[in-house]
C-alpha positions as CSV (number, residue, x, y, z in Angstrom):
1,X,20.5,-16.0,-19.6
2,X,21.0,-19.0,-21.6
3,X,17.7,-18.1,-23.6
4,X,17.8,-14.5,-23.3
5,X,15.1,-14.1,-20.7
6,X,15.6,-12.8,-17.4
7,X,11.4,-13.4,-16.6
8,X,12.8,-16.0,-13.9
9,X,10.5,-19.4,-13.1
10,X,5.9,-18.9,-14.2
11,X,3.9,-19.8,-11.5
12,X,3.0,-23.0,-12.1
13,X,6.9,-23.6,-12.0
14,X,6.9,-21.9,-8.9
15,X,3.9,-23.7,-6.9
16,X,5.8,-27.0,-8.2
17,X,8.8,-26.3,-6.7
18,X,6.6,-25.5,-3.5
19,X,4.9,-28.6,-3.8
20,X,8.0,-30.9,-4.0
21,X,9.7,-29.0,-1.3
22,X,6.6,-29.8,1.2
23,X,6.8,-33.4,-0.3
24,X,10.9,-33.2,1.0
25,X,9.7,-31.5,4.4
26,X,7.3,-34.4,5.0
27,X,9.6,-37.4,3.8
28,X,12.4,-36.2,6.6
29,X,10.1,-36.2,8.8
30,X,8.6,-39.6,7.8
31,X,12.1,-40.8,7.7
32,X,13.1,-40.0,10.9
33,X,10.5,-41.4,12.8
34,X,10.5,-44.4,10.7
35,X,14.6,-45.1,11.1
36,X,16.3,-42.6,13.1
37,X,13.9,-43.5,16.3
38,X,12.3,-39.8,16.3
39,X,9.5,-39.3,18.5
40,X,8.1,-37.0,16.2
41,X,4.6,-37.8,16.5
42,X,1.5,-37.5,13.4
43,X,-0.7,-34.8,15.7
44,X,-1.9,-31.5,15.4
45,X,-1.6,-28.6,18.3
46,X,-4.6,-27.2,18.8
47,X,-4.8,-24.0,20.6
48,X,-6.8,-23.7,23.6
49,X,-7.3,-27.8,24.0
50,X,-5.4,-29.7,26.1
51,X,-5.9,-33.2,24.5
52,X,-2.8,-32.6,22.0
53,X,-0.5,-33.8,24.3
54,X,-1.9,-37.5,23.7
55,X,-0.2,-39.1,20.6
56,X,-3.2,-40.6,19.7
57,X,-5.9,-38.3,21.1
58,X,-8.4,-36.7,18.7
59,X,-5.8,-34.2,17.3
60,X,-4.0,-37.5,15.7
61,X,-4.1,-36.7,12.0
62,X,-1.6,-39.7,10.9
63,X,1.7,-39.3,8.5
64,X,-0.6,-38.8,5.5
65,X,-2.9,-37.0,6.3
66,X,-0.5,-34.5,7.8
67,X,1.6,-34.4,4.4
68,X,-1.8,-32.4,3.4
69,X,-1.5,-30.4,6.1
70,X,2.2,-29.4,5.4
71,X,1.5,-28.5,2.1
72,X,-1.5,-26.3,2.9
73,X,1.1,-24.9,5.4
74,X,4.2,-24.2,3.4
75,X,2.3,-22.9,0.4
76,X,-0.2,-20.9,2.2
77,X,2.7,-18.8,4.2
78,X,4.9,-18.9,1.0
79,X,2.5,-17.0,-1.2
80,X,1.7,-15.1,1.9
81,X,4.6,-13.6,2.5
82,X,5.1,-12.9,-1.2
83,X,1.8,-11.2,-1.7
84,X,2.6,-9.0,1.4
85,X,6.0,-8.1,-0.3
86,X,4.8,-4.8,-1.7
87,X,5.6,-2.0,-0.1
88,X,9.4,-1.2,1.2
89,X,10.0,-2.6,4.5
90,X,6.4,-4.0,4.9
91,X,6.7,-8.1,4.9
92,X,10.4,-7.9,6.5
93,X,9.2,-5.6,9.4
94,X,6.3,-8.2,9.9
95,X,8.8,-11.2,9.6
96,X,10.4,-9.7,12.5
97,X,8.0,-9.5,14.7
98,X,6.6,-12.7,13.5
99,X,10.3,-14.7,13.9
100,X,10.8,-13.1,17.5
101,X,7.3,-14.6,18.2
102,X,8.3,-17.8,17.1
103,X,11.3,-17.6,18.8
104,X,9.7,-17.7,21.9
105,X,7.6,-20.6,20.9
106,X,10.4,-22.6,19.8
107,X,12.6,-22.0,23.5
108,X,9.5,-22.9,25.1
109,X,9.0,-26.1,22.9
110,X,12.1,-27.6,23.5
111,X,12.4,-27.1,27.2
112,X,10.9,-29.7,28.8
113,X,9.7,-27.7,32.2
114,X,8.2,-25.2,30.1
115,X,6.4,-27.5,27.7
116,X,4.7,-29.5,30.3
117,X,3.5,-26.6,32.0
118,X,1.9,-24.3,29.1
119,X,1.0,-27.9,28.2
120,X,2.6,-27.7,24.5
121,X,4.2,-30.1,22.6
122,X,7.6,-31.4,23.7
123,X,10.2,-30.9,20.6
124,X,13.6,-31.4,22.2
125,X,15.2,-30.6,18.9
126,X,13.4,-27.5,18.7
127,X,16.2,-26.1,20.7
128,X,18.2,-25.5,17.5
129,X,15.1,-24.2,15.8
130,X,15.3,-21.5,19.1
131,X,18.9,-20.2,17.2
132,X,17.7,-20.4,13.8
133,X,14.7,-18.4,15.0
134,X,16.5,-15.6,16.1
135,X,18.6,-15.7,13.4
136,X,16.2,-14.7,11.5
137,X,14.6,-12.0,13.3
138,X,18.1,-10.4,13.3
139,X,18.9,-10.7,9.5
140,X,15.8,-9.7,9.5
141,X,16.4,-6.2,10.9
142,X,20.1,-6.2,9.0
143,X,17.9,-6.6,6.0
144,X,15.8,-3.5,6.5
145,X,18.0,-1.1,7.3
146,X,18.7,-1.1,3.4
147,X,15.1,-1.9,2.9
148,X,13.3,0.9,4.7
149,X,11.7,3.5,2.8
150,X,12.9,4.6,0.5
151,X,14.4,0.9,0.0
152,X,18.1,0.6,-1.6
153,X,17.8,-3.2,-2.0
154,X,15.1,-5.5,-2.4
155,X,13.1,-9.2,-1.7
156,X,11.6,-10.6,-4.5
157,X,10.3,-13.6,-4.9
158,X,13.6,-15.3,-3.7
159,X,13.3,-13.6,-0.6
160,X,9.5,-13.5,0.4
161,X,8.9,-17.1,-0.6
162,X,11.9,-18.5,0.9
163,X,11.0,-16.8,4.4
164,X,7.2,-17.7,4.0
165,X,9.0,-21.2,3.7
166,X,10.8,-20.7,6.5
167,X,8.1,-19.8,8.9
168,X,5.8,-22.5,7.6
169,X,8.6,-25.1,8.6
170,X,9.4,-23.9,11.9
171,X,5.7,-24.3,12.7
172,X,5.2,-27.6,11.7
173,X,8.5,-28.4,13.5
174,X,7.6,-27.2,16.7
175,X,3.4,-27.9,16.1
176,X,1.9,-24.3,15.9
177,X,0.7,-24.8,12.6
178,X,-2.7,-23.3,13.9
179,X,-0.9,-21.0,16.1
180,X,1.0,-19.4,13.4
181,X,-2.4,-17.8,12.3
182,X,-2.2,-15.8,15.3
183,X,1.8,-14.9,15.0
184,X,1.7,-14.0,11.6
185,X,-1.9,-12.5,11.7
186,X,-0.9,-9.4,8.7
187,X,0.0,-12.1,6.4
188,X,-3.2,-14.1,7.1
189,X,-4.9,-10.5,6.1
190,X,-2.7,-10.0,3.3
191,X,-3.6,-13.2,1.6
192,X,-7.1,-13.4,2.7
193,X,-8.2,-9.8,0.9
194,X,-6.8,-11.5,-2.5
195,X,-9.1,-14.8,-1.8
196,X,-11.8,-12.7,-0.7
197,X,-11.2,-9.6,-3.9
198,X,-11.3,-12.9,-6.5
199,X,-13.6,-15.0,-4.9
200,X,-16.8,-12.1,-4.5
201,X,-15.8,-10.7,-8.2
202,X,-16.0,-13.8,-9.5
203,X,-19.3,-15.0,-7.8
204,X,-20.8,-11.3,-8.9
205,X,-19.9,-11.7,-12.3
206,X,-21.3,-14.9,-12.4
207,X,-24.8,-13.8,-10.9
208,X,-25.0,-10.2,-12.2
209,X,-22.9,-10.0,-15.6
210,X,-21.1,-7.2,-13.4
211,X,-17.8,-8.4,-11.3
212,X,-18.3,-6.2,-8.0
213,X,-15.3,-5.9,-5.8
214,X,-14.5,-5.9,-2.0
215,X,-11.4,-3.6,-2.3
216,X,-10.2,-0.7,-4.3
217,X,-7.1,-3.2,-5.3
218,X,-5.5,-6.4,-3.2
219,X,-3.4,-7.2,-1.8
220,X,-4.7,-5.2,1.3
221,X,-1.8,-2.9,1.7
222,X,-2.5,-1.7,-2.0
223,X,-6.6,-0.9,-1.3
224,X,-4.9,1.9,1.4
225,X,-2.4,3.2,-1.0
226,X,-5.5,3.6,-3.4
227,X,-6.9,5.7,-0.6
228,X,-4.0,8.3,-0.8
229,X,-2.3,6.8,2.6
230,X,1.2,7.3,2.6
231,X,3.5,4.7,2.4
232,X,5.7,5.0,5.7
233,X,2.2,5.5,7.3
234,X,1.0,1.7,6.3
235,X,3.9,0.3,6.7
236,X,4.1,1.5,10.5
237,X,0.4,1.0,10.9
238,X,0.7,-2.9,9.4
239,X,3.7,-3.2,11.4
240,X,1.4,-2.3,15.0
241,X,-0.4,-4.9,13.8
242,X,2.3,-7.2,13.5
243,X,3.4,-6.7,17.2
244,X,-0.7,-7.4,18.3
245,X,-1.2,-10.1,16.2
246,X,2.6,-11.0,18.2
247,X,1.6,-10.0,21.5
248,X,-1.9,-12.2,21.4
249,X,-0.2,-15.0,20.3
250,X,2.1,-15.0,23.4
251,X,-0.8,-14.6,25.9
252,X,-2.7,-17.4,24.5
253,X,0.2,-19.8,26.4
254,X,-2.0,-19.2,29.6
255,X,-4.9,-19.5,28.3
256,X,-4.4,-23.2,27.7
């Protein structure tokens, strides 16, 4: 409050701060395979090919190439999250589905037996990632028991961007980045109406003089609310989606 304002960081300030915490993500990881002997290899996961087990297969990508991909990563799922923020008890429902998800992945990542045979990526230290995980998922649910409709506490941009954060990292730790698509399939909604909503009113505008849009209002959540659906009732309904989008993800392990 040092000059009166209580407006909190402008988005520029914010995507910066994104930008240099990628840049942090992707120099520990440099680091450590660099100096601390890591076998932390420069590869994408991609799901349903079984060449990403190769270090330099055709999903090696290199150290700079994937600093790109982290930051398409940790922004993306940051501003995800935050854009699905909305309604009470809509993105922490679907971080709980999508952290028990990931969960899973992580467990399954860092035992050896398991990796090799749903052929995924080895990650050893993903073990810890496994407690972290499910951490999460249970602050999670601590979290919306105040949060449920009608909520007595709230996120914010503290807490959606931090957990969007937070899942981006754990998938680049444990190399689901492409995966986490699938796990976290209502954010990947969420933020795809806004792209969409700006993208076809701007090319209208451009074409017609008159900016046409996709949606009654993004994000998506907010185009149902315009069409008088009550608010428990997308919540719940998002949240089905959430354990699909959760469920799907899981199966694709053997379908390898």
């Amino acid at each position: 409050m040092a000059k009166q304002r209580s407006l909190g960081l402008t988005g520029r300030q914010k995507l910066l701060a994104q930008l240099l915490i990628s840049f942090g993500v992707w120099i520990v990881l440099f680091a450590s395979t660099k100096y601390l002997a890591s076998d932390y290899s420069w590869n994408v996961s991609i799901p349903f090919l079984k060449t990403t087990s190769e270090p330099f297969g055709i999903s090696y990508i290199g150290p700079y190439l994937y600093l790109g991909l982290i930051v398409i990563v940790l922004l993306g799922w940051s501003n995800a999250v935050n854009l699905t923020d909305g309604l009470d008890g809509l993105a922490i429902s679907v971080t709980f589905i999508a952290m028990a998800a990931l969960t899973g992945f992580t467990y399954l990542s860092s035992d050896a037996r398991w990796a090799r045979y749903l052929e995924l990526t080895h990650r050893p230290e993903a073990a810890e990632l496994t407690v972290f995980c499910g951490a999460m998922a249970g602050a999670s649910l601590g979290f919306l028991w105040y949060n449920a409709p009608p909520a007595e506490i709230f996120m914010g941009d503290v807490g959606s961007l931090a957990i969007g954060g937070a899942v981006g990292t754990v998938s680049i730790l444990t190399k689901q980045e492409f995966m986490l698509v699938m796990v976290g399939g209502v954010f990947v909604l969420e933020a795809l109406s806004v792209m969409l909503q700006v993208s076809v009113f701007k090319m209208t505008k451009r074409t017609t003089g008159t900016g046409r849009r996709l949606f009654k209002m993004t994000p998506l959540h907010h185009h149902f609310e315009m069409q008088d659906w009550n608010e428990s009732k997308i919540v719940f309904r998002f949240l089905i989606l959430a354990i699909l989008f959760a469920l799907l993800s899981l199966s694709t392990l053997k379908l390898r």
